[in-house]
Kinemage of the C-alpha trace (Angstrom):
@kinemage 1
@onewidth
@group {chain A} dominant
@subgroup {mainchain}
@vectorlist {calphas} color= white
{ca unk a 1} P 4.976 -27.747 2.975
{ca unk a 2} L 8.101 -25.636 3.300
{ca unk a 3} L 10.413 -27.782 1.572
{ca unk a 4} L 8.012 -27.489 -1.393
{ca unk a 5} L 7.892 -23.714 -0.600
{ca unk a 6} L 12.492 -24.183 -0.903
{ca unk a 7} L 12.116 -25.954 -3.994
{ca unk a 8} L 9.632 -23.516 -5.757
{ca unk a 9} L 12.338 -20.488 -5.015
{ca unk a 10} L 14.222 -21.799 -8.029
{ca unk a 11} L 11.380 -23.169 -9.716
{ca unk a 12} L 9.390 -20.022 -9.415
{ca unk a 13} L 11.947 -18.396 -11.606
{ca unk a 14} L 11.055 -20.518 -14.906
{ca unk a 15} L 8.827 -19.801 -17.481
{ca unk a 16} L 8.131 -16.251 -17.177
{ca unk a 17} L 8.039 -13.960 -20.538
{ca unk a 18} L 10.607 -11.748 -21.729
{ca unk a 19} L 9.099 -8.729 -20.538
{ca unk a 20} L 8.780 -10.594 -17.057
{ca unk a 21} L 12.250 -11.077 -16.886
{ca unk a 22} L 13.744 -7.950 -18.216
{ca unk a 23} L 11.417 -6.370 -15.042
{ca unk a 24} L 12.644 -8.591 -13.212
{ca unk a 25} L 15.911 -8.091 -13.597
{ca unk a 26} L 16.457 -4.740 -14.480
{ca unk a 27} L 14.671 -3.953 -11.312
{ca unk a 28} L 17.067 -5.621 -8.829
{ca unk a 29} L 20.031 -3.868 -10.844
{ca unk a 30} L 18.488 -0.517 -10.568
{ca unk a 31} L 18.053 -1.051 -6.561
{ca unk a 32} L 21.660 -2.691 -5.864
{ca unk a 33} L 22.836 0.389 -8.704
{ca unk a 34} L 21.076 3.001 -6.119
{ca unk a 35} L 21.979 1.328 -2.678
{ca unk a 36} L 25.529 1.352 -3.223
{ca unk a 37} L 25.545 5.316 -4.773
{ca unk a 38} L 23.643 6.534 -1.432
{ca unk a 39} L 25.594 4.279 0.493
{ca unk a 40} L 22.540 2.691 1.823
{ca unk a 41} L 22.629 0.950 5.328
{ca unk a 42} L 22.860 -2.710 5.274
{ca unk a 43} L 19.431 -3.082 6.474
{ca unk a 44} L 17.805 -0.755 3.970
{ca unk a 45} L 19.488 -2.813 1.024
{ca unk a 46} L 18.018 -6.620 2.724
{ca unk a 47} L 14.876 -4.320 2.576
{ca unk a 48} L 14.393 -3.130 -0.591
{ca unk a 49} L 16.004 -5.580 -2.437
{ca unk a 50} L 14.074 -8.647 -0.838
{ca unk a 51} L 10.799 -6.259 -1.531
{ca unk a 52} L 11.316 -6.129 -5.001
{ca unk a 53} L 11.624 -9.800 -5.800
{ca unk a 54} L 8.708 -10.429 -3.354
{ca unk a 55} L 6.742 -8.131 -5.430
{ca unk a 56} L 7.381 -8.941 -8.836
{ca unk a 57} L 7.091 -13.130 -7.763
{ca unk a 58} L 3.488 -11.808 -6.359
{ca unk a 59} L 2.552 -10.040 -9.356
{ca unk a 60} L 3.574 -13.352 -11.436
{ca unk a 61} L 1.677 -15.493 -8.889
{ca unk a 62} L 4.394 -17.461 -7.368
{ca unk a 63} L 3.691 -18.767 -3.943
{ca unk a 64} L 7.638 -18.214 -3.094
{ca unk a 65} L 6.983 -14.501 -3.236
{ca unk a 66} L 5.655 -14.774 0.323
{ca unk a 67} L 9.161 -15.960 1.575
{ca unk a 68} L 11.199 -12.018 0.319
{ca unk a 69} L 7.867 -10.414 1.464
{ca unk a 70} L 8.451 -11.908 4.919
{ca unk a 71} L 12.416 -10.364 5.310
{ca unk a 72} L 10.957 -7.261 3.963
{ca unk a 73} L 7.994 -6.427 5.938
{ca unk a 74} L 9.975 -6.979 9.199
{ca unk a 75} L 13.382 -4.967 8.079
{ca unk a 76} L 11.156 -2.106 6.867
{ca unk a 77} L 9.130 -2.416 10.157
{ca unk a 78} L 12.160 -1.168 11.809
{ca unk a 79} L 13.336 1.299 9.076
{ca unk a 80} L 9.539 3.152 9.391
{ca unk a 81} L 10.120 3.207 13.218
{ca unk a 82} L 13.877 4.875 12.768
{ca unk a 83} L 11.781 8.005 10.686
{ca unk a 84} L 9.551 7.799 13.304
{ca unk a 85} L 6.707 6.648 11.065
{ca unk a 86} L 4.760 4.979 13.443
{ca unk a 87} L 1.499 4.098 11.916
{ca unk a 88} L 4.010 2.599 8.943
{ca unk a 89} L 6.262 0.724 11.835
{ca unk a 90} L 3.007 -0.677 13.874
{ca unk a 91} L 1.364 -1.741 10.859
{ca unk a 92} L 4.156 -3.583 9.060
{ca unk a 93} L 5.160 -5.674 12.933
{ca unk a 94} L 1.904 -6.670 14.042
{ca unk a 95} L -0.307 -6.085 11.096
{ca unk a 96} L 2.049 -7.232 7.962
{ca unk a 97} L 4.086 -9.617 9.170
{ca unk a 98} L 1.332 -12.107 10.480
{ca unk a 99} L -0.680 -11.788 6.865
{ca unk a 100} L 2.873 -12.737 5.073
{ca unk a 101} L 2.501 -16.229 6.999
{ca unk a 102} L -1.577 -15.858 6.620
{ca unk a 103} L -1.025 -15.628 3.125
{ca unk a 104} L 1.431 -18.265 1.930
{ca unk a 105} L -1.085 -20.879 3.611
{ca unk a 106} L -3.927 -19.322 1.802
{ca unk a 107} L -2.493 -19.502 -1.566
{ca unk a 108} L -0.567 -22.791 -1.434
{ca unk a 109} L -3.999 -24.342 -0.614
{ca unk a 110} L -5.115 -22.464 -4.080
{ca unk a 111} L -2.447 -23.328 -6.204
{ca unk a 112} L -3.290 -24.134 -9.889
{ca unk a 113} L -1.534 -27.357 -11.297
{ca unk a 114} L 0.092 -27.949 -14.554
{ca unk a 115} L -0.421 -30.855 -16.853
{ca unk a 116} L 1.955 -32.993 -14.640
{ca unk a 117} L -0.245 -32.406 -11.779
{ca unk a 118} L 2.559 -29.998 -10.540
{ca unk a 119} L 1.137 -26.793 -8.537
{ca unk a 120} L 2.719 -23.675 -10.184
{ca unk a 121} L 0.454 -20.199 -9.651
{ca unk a 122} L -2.089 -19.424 -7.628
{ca unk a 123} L -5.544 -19.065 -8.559
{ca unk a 124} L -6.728 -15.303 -8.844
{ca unk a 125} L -9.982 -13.909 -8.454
{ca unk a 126} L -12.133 -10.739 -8.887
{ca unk a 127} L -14.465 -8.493 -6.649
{ca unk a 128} L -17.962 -8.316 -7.510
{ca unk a 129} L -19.866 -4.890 -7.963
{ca unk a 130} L -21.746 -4.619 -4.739
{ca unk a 131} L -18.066 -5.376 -3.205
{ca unk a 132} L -16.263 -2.757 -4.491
{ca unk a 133} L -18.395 0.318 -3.238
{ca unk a 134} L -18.051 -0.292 -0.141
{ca unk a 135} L -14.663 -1.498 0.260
{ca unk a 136} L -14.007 1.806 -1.166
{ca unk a 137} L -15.757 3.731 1.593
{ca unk a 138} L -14.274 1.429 4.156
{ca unk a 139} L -10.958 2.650 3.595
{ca unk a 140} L -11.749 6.085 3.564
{ca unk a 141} L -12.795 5.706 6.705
{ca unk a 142} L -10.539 4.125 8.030
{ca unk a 143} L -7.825 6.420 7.124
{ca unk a 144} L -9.274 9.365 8.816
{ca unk a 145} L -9.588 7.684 11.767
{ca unk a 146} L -6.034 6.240 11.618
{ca unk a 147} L -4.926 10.214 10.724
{ca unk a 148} L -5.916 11.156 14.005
{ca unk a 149} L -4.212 8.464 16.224
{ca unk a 150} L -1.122 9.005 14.364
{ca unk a 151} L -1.117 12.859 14.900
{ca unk a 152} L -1.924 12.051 18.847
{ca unk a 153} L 0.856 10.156 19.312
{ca unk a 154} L 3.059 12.814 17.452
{ca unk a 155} L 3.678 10.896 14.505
{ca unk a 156} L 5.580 12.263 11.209
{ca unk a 157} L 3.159 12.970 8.363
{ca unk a 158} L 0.261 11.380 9.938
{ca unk a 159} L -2.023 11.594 6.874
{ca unk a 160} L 0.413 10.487 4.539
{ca unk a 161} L 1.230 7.971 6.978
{ca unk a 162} L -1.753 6.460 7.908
{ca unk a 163} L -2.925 6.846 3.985
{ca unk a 164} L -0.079 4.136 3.473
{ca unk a 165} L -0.760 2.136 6.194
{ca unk a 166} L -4.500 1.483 5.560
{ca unk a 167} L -4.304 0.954 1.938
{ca unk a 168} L -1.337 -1.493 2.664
{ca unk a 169} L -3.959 -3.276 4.643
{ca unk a 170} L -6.283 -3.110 2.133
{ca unk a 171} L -3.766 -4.425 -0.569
{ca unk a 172} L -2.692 -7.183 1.765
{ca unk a 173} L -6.120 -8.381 2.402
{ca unk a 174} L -6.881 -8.501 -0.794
{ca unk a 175} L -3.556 -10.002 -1.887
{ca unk a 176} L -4.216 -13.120 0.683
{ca unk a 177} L -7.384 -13.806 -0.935
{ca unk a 178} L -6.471 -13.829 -4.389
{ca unk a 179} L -7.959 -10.716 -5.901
{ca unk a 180} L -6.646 -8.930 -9.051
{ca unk a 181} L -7.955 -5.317 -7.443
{ca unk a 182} L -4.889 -5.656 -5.289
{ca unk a 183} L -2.809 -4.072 -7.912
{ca unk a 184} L -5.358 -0.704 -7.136
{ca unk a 185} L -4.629 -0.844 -3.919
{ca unk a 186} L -0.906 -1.520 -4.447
{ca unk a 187} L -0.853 1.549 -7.071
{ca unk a 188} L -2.331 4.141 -4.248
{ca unk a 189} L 0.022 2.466 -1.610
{ca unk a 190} L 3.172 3.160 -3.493
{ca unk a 191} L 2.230 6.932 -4.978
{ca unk a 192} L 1.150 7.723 -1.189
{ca unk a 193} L 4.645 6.430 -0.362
{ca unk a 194} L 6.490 7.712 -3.154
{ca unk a 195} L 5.483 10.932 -1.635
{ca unk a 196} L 6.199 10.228 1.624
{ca unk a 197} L 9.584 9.262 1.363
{ca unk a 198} L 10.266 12.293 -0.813
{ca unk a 199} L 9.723 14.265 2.441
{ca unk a 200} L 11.359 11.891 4.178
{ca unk a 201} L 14.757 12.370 1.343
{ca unk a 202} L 14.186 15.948 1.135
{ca unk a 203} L 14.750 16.635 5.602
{ca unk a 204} L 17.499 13.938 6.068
{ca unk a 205} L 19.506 15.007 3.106
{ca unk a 206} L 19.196 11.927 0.710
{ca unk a 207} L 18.924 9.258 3.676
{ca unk a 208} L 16.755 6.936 2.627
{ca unk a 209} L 16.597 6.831 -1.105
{ca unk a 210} L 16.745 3.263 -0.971
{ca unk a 211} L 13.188 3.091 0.186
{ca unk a 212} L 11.732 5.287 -1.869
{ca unk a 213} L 13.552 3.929 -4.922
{ca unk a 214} L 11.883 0.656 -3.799
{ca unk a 215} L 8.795 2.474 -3.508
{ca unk a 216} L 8.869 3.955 -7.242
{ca unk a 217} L 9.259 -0.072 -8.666
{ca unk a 218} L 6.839 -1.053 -6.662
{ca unk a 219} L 5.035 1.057 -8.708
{ca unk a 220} L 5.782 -0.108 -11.942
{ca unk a 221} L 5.325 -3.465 -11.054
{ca unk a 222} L 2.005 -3.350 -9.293
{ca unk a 223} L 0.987 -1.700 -12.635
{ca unk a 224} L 2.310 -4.368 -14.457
{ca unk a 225} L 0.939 -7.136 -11.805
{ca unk a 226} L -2.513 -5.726 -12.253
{ca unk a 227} L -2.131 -6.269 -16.564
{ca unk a 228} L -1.346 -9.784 -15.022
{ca unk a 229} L -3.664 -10.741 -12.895
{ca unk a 230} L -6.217 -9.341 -15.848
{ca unk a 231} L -5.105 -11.598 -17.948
{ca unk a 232} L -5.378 -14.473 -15.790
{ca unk a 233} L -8.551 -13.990 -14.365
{ca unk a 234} L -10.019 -14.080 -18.349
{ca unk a 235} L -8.153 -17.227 -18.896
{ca unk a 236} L -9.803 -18.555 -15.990
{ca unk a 237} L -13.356 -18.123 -17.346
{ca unk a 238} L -12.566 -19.207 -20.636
């Protein structure tokens, strides 16, 4: 199973569209571009770097996607805990890290094969309407609880914080079982953050732009993963 998982890292990589690969591309230039003008820590570049390819192989349905999501959700574990964004840091060890593992199982048992009977995407699905309601009110819930354990243990930003860490729950849940409405969780995730780590930017005078550069093209990819996933899931029923 993992050698197949080292020999779709390259193979992952073919066949994508133009506009695929000018994302693609373009995004990893803009991060390395940004980590070496803020003279980003070592750890912040594995971070954000490996979190961009994970994403955009996710949002193009590539199992290998799982494999830079697992080096990023454990280096920014540790970067959250260093701004003392603990329901981030908590979340992303014991709450992240495990799905990333969860996940790549899941999917490479729902992998859809090509006309050579080799497996190349995974197969995507959609919530129903009775499902969506109350997932919606779940996670409202559940980050106004979260709010208040973060501001008891004197964290930074606790509603901000725990806003991000929820709906990165949310979006991870729904990421390991294949459904497009993901990409709306992934959307709220990364504004929530984007505004986070503008705070964050704005007190420790330009630290971590890194992150929230990362943050902003996770953005415009899980807007473009969501136009994906769309498109797949019609294909699918046709």
């Amino acid at each position: 199973m993992f050698p197949f998982l080292a020999n779709n890292i390259i193979d992952d990589l073919k066949g994508w569209s133009l506009k695929g690969y000018s994302i693609f591309f373009v995004a990893i230039a803009a991060m390395i571009i940004i980590c070496i003008s803020f003279e980003s820590s070592w750890i912040e570049i594995v971070s954000s770097i490996t979190g961009v390819i994970g994403v955009i192989l996710i949002a193009q349905a590539k199992l290998s996607g799982y494999f830079y999501a697992i080096i990023a959700t454990s280096t920014y574990a540790f970067i959250a805990y260093q701004y003392h964004f603990f329901g981030e840091a908590i979340a992303y060890a014991f709450l992240f890290l495990p799905l990333q593992f969860i996940g790549y199982f899941h999917w490479f048992k729902n992998l859809r094969k090509d006309k050579n009977k080799k497996k190349v995407e995974v197969i995507t699905k959609k919530l129903t309407t009775q499902q969506t309601p109350l997932l919606i009110t779940f996670t409202f819930i559940s980050i106004f609880i979260y709010a208040l354990l973060m501001q008891k243990i004197g964290g930074h930003q606790p509603g901000l914080d725990s806003a991000t860490a929820v709906l990165n729950v949310v979006g991870t849940l729904l990421m390991v079982l294949r459904y497009q409405e993901q990409w709306l969780a992934w959307i709220a995730v990364n504004i929530t953050a984007i505004a986070l780590w503008v705070l964050a930017v704005l007190e420790n005078k330009n630290e971590g732009m890194a992150i929230l550069a990362m943050w902003t093209i996770y953005l415009i990819n899980s807007i473009y993963g969501y136009i994906v996933w769309r498109q797949k899931n019609k294909l699918e029923k046709i």
